[in-house]
PLY file of the C-alpha trace (Angstrom):
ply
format ascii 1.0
element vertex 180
property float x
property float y
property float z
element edge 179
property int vertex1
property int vertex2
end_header
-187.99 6.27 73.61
-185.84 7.59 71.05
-183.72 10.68 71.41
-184.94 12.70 69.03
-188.73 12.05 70.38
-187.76 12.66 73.82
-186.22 16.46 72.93
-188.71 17.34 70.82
-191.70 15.98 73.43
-189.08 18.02 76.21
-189.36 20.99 74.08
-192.79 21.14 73.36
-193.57 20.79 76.87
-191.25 23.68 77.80
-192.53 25.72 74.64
-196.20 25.39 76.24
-195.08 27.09 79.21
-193.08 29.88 78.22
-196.24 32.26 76.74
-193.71 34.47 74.85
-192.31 31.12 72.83
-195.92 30.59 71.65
-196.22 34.45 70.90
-193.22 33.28 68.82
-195.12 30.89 66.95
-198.07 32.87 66.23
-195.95 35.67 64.74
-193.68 33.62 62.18
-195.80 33.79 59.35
-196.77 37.60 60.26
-193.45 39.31 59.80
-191.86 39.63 57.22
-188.71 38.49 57.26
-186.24 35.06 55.83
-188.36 32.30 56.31
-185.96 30.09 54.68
-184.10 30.57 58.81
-186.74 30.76 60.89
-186.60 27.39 61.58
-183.66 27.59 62.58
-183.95 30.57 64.52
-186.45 29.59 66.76
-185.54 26.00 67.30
-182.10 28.29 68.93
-184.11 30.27 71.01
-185.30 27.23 72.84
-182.00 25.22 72.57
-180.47 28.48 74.48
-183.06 28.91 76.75
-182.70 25.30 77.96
-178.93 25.87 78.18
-179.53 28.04 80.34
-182.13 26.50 82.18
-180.49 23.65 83.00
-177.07 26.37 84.19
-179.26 28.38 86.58
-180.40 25.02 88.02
-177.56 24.48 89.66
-174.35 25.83 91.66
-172.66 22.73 91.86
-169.27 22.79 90.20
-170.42 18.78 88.76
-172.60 18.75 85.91
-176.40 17.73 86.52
-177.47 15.32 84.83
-179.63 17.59 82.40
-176.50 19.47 81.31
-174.70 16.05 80.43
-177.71 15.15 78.94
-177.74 18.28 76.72
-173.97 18.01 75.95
-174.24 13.90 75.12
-177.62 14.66 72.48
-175.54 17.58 70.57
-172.42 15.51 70.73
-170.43 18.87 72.66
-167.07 18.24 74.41
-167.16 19.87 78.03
-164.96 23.17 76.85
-167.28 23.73 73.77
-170.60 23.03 76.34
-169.37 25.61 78.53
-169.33 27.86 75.84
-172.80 27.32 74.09
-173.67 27.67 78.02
-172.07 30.44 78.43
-173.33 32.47 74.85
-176.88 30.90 76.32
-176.73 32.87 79.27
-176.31 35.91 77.53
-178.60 35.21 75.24
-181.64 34.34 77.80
-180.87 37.74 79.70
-181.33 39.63 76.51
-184.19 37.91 75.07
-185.76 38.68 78.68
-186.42 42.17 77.82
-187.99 41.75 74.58
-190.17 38.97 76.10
-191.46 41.59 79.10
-192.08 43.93 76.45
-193.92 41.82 74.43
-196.05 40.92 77.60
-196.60 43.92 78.10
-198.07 44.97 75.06
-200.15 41.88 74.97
-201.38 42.26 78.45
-201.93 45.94 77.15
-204.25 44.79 73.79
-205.79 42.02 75.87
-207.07 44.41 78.45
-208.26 46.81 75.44
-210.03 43.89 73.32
-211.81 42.70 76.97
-213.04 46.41 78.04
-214.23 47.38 74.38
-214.63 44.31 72.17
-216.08 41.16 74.19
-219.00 43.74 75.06
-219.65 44.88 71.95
-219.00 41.85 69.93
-216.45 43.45 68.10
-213.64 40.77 66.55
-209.90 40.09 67.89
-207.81 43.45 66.79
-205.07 42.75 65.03
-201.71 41.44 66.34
-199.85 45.17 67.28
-197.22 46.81 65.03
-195.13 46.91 67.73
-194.76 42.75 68.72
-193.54 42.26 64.92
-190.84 44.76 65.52
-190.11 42.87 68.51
-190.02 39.64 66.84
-187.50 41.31 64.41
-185.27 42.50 67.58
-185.50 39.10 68.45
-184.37 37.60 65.11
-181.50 39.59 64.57
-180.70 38.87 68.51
-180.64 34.86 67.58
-178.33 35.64 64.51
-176.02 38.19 66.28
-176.05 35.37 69.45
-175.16 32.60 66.73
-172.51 34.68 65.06
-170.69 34.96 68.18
-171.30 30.96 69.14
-170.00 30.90 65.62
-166.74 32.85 66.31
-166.19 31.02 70.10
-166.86 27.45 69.03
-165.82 27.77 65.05
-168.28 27.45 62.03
-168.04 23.77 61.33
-169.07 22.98 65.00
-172.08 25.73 64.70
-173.01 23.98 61.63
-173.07 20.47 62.94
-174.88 21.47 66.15
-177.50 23.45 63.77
-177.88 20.02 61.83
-178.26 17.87 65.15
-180.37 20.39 66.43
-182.84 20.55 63.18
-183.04 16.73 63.91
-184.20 16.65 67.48
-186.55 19.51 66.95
-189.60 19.76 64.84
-190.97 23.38 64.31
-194.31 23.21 62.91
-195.76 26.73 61.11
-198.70 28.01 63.05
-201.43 26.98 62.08
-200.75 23.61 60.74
-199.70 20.03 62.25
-197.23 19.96 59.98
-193.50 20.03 60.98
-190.99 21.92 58.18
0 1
1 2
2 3
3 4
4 5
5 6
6 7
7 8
8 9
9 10
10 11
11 12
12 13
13 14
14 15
15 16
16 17
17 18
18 19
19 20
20 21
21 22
22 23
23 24
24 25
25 26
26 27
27 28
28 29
29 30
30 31
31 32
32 33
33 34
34 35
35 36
36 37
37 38
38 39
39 40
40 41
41 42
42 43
43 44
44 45
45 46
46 47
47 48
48 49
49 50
50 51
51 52
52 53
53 54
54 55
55 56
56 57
57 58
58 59
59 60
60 61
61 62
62 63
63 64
64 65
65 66
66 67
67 68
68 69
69 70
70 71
71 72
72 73
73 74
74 75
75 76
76 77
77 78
78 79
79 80
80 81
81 82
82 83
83 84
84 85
85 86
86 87
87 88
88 89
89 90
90 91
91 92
92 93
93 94
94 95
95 96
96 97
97 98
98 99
99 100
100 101
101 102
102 103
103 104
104 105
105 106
106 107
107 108
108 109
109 110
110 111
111 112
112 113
113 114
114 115
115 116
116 117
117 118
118 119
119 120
120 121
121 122
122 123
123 124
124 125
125 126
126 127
127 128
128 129
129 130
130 131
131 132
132 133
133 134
134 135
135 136
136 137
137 138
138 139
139 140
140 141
141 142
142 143
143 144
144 145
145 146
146 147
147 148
148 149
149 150
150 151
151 152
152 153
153 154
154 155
155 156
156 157
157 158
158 159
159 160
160 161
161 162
162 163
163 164
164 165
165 166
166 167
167 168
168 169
169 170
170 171
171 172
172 173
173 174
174 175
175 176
176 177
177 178
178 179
């Protein structure tokens, strides 16, 4: 199978079961904000969240075999892996409170929509003010996160692991099968 199949198939099966990564998806054309780097931004969010996956997996001072993995498909020397894992970390417990909130208020509208609107027939409200500010906290998380990846690993490196990352990942816009 080639690589770039096998990340994006890994991906897409770890997208599915993260419900906050598809909230992701079904807010990108919703806010309003560069969509020239959304791409980009959200093919980060998973690349750090299965960073740090694949740290939290283990306590073993050897590598597992995912994390060599990961390091081998971005072409990352051990020092410069540590540090996207380490700026992953971070990242992952940050983005965890703007994920619970956005539960919440889904679990929240849900609850509303089932109570008032499947009864009367009423159609799906729409998607809360308050998840597109969160997807904007979340944005300007994934830039602040890659501007200081940026400053530990140096911008050409950022910028090749962007371009290797672009090709293992395909981000489709909701709504179509169409990858950007």
């Amino acid at each position: 199978m080639d690589i770039a199949l096998h990340i994006v198939a890994k991906f897409q099966r770890r997208a599915q079961s993260l419900a906050v990564v598809g909230l992701l998806g079904a807010l990108l054309p919703l806010v309003a904000a560069e969509p020239s780097d959304r791409p980009t931004l959200f093919a980060f969010d998973l690349f750090f969240r299965q960073v740090s996956q694949s740290q939290s997996a283990t306590t073993q001072a050897a590598p597992t075999s995912n994390q060599l993995y990961l390091q081998s498909a971005y072409d990352l020397s051990g020092a410069a892996f540590a540090q996207v894992a380490e700026t992953a970390a971070t990242y992952t417990s940050a983005v965890a409170a703007i994920d619970a909130k956005a539960t919440a208020i889904i679990s929240a509208a849900k609850a509303k929509y089932r109570v008032r609107g499947a009864a009367t027939g009423q159609s799906v409200p729409p998607v809360p003010s308050e998840l597109q500010d969160l997807q904007q906290q979340k944005e300007n998380l994934i830039r602040s996160t890659l501007g200081s990846l940026t400053s530990s690993l140096g911008p050409a490196q950022v910028s090749y692991l962007t371009s290797v990352l672009m090709q293992h990942i395909s981000v489709q816009p909701a709504g179509t099968g169409t990858p950007q």
